[in-house]
C-alpha positions in Angstrom: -24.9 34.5 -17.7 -21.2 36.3 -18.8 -20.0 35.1 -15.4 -20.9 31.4 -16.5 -19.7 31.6 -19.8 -16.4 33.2 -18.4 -16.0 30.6 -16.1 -16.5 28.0 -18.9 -13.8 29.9 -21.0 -11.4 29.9 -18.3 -11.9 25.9 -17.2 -11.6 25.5 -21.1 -8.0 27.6 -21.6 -6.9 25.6 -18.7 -7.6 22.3 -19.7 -5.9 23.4 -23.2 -2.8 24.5 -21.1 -2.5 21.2 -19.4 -2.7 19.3 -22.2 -0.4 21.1 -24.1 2.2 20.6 -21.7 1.7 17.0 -20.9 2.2 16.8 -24.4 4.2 19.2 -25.4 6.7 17.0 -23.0 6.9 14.1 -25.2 9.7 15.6 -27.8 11.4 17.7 -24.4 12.3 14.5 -22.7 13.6 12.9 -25.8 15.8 16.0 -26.1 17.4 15.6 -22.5 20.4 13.2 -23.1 21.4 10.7 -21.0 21.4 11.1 -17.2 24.8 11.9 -15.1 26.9 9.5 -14.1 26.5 10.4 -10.8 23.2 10.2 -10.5 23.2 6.3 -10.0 25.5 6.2 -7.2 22.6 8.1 -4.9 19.5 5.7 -6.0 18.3 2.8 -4.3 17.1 -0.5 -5.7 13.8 1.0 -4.8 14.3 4.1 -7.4 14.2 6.6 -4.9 16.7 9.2 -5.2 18.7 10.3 -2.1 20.8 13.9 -1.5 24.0 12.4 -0.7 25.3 9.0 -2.6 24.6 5.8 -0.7 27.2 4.3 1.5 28.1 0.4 0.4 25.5 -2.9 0.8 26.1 -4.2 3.8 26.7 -8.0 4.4 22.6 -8.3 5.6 21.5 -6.6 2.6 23.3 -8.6 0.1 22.3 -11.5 2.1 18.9 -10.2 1.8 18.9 -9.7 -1.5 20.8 -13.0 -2.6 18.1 -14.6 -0.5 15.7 -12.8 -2.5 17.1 -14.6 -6.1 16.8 -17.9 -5.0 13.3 -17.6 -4.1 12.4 -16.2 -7.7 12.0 -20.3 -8.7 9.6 -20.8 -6.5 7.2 -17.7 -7.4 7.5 -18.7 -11.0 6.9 -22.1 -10.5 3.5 -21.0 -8.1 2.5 -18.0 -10.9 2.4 -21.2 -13.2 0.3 -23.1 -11.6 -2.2 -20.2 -10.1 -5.0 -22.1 -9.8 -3.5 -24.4 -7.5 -2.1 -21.8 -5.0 -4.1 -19.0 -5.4 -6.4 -19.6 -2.0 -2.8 -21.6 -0.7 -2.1 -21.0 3.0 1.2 -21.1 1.0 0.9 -18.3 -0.8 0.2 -16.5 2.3 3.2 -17.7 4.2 5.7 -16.5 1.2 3.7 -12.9 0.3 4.8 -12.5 4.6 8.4 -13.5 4.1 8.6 -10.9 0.4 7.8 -11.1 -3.3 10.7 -11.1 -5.3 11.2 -7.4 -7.2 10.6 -9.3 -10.5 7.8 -10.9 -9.8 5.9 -8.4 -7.8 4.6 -7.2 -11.2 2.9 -10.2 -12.6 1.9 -11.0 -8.7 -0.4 -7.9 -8.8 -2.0 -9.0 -12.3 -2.5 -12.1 -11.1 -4.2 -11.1 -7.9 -6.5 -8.5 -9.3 -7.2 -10.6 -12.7 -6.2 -8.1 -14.8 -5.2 -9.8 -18.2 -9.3 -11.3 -17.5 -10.7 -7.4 -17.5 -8.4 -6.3 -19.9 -10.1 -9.1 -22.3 -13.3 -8.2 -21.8 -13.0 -4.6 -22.4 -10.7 -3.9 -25.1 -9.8 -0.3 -26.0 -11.6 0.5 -22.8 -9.0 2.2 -21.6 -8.0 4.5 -24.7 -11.9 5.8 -24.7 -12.0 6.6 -21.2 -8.5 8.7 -21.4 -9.7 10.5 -24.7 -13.3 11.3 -23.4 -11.4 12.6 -19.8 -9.3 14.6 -22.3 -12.1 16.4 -23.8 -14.8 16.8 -20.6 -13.3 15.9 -17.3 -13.7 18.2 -14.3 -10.6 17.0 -12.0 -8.4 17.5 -14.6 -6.9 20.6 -12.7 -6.5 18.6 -9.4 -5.1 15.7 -10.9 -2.5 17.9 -12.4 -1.4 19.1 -9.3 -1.5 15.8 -7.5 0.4 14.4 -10.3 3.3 16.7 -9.4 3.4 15.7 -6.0 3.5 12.3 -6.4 6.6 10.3 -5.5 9.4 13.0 -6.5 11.5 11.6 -4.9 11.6 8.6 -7.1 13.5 8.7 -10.6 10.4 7.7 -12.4 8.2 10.4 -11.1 11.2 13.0 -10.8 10.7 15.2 -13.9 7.9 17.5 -14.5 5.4 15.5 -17.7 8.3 12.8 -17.8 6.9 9.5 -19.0 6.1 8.6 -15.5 4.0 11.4 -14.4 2.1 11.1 -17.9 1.4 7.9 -17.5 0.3 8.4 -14.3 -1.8 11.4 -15.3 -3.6 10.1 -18.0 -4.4 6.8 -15.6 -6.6 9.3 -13.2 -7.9 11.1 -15.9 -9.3 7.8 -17.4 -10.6 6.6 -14.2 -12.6 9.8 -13.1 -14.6 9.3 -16.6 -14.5 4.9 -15.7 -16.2 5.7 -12.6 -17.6 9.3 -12.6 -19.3 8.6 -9.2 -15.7 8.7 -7.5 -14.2 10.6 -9.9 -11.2 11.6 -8.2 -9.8 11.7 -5.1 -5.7 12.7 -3.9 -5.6 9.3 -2.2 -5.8 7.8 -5.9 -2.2 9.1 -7.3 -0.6 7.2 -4.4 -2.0 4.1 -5.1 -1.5 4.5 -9.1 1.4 5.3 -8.6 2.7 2.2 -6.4 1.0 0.1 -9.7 2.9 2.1 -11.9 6.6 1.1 -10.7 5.7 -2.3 -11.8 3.0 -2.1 -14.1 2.3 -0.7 -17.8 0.0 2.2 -18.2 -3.1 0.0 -19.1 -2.4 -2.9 -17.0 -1.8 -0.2 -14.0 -5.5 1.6 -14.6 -7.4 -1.8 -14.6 -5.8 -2.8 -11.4 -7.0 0.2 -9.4 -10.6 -0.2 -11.0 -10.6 -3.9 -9.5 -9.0 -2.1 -6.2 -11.7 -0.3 -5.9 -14.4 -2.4 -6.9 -13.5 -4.8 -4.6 -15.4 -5.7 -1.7 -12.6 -7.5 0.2 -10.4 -4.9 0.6 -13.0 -1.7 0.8 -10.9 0.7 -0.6 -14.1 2.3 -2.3 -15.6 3.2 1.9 -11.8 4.4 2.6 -11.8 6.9 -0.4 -15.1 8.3 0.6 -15.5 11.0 3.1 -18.8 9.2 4.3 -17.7 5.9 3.5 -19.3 3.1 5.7 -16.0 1.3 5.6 -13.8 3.7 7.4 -16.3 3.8 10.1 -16.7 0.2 10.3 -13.0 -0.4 10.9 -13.2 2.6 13.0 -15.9 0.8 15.6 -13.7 -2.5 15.2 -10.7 -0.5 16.6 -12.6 1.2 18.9 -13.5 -2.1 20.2 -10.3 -4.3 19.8 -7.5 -2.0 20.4 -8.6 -0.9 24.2 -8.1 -4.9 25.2 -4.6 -4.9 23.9 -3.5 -1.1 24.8 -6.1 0.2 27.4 -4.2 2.7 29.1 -3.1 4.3 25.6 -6.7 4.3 24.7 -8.0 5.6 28.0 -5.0 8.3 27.4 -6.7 8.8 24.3 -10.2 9.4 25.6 -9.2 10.9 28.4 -7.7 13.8 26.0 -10.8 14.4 24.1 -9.3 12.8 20.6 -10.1 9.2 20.6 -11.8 8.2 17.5 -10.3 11.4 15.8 -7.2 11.5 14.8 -6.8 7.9 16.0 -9.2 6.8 12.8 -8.3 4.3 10.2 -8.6 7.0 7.5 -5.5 9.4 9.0 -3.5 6.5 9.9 -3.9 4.7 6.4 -2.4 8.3 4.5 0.6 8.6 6.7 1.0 5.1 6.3 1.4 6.0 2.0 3.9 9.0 2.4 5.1 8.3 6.6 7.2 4.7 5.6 10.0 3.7 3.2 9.1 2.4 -0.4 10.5 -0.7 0.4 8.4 -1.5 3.4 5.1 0.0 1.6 5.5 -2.3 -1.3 5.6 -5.7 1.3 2.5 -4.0 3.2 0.7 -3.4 -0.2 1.6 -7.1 -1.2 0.1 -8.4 1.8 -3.1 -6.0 1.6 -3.6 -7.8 -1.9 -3.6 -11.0 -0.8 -5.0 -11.1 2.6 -7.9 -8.0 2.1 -9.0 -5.4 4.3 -8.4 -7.9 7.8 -5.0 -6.4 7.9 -5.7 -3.1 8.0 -6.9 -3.4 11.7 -3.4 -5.0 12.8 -1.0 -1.9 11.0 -3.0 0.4 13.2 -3.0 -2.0 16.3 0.8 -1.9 15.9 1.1 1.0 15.5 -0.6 1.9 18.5 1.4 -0.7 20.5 4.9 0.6 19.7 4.0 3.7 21.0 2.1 3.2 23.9 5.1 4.8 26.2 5.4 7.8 24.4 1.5 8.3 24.0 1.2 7.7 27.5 3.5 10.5 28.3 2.0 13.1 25.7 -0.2 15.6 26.8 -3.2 17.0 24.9 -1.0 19.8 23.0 1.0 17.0 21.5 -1.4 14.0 21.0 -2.4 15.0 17.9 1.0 15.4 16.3 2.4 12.4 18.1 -0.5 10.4 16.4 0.0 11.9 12.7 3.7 11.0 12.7 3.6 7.9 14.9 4.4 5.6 11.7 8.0 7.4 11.4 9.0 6.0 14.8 7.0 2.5 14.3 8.2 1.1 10.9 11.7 2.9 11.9 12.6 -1.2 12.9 13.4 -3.9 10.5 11.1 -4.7 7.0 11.2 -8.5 8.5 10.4 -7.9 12.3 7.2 -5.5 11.1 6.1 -8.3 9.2 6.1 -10.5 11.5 4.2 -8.4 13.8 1.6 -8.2 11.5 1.1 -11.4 11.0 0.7 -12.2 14.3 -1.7 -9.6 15.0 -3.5 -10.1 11.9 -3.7 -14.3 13.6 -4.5 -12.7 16.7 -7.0 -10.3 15.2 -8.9 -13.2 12.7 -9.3 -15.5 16.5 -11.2 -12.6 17.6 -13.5 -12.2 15.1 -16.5 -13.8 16.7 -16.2 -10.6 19.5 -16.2 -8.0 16.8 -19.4 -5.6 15.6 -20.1 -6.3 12.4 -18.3 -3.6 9.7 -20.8 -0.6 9.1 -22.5 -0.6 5.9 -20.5 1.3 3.1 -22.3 4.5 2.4 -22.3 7.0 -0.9 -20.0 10.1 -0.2 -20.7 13.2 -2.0 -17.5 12.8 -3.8 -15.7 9.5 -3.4 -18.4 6.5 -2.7 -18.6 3.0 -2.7 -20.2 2.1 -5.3 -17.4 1.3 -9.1 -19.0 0.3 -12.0 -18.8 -2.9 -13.0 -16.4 -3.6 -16.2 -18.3 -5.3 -18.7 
């Protein structure tokens, strides 16, 4: 019984700690001062913060980015008439050629209805952040996840800055939302991505409709049994050899087939393996088109490679499969779109030869099954 009860203590003291310093941070970052000058000169339009400052735009990228202005009318004009385009083969074709910066915001809400939920549970959010204040048990892990999300970004760079708290108090409320899930290290990726774009609130409610959702199965990728990992799985296991046999026979004949070469592995190297810029357009198609595309990043993958993997032995398979997405979205933002979209065509034509998705399954930590807002 003391060993219980000291347990108990010590989850208690540490719980207290955390807190205190997530908000003992509040009055620390007001004291700070203003950032140095120099600082600017080394940070993207992304956010993220590079060592060395940032050599001049280049004629593309300004052309890029003017290009991306002039098509800010055009979202506007379609986020005001969302009813009209929201199933649009139109909407499709723009998400694939880039959502403005300044719209990708309100893009998200609209996607994932989150001014609708937000309506229908009102102070939701505050209850479930207070009540994981007092009595939830990820608290620890979330803390450290916290700190390793995203440093590299000047949002996220300093220890319980507004960012991180934000961000932090979003997993906290979710693990009480949806106690089945609770929390898993995928989660602070994903909140975070919301977070560059989204407030606090608006941010938590759109990764409870993420993962809620049954079009893009997020809820069977989060859990370590999850039937939807295992249903993509099969559908690569079944696709992928028609379009690269010999790097799938490679595969098999190397004893890792179906192991590292799963959805699941591919899909967290995808988060941390790629640049900000090129995660946002893949997330923004994700939204819109739903878990079909998920198939075709790994297809791509596997098809950039297939020289290299062909000349890899066993030894260095498995590595040359974890870091394959450095080498693959190493090409142009544009060209990798339109490779997925033309798999993703490909893919949808060959739905009729596909096995059915494997039924999503309860994990023992992370599962399928959200509750519903009401």
């Amino acid at each position: 019984m003391d060993m219980v009860e000291n347990a108990d203590s010590l989850q208690a003291q540490e719980r207290k700690d955390i807190l205190m310093k997530v908000l003992g941070s509040l009055g620390a970052q007001e004291d700070k001062g203003p950032e140095p000058v120099g600082i600017y000169s080394s940070v993207d339009r992304f956010g993220i913060l590079h060592e060395t400052e940032l050599p001049p735009v280049t004629a593309r990228e300004a052309k890029k980015i003017r290009r991306e202005m002039t098509r800010t009318s055009k979202w506007m004009e379609m986020l005001g008439e969302w009813e009209t385009y929201k199933h649009s083969s139109k909407l499709i074709d723009r998400v694939y050629k880039g959502i403005p910066m300044n719209i990708r915001g309100p893009m998200w809400s609209v996607l994932l209805n989150i001014q609708e939920i937000k309506l229908k549970n009102p102070g939701r959010y505050q209850i479930m952040k207070e009540r994981g204040k007092r009595s939830s048990e990820h608290i620890h892990h979330i803390d450290l996840d916290v700190r390793r999300t995203l440093r590299n970004h000047v949002f996220f760079r300093d220890r319980y800055g507004a960012k991180q708290r934000e961000l932090f108090y979003i997993l906290l409320a979710y693990s009480e939302y949806n106690p089945e899930v609770g929390y898993c290290r995928d989660l602070s990726h994903i909140a975070a991505l919301f977070l560059l774009y989204l407030p606090e609130e608006d941010a938590f409610w759109t990764l409870v409709q993420l993962l809620a959702s049954e079009r893009h199965s997020l809820p069977g990728f989060h859990s370590p049994n999850g039937g939807t990992v295992q249903g993509l799985q099969d559908q690569q296991e079944h696709v992928v050899p028609k379009s690269q046999p010999k790097t799938m026979w490679h595969q098999d004949k190397e004893g890792l087939c179906g192991q590292c070469a799963s959805l699941g592995c591919l899909l967290r190297n995808l988060i941390d393996g790629i640049s900000l810029g090129l995660t946002l357009r893949l997330w923004d198609v994700y939204l819109v088109e739903g878990e079909q595309v998920l198939m075709p990043i790994t297809s791509i993958a596997l098809k950039v490679q297939q020289k290299r993997l062909m000349k890899t032995s066993r030894c260095g398979l498995w590595a040359r499969l974890q870091n394959q997405f450095f080498d693959t979205w190493a090409m142009n933002d544009d060209t990798v779109l339109k490779h997925l979209r033309a798999s993703t065509k490909k893919l949808t034509r060959k739905q009729g030869d596909l096995p059915p998705p494997g039924p999503t399954a309860l994990g023992r930590r992370c599962v399928a099954g959200s509750p519903q807002p009401v």
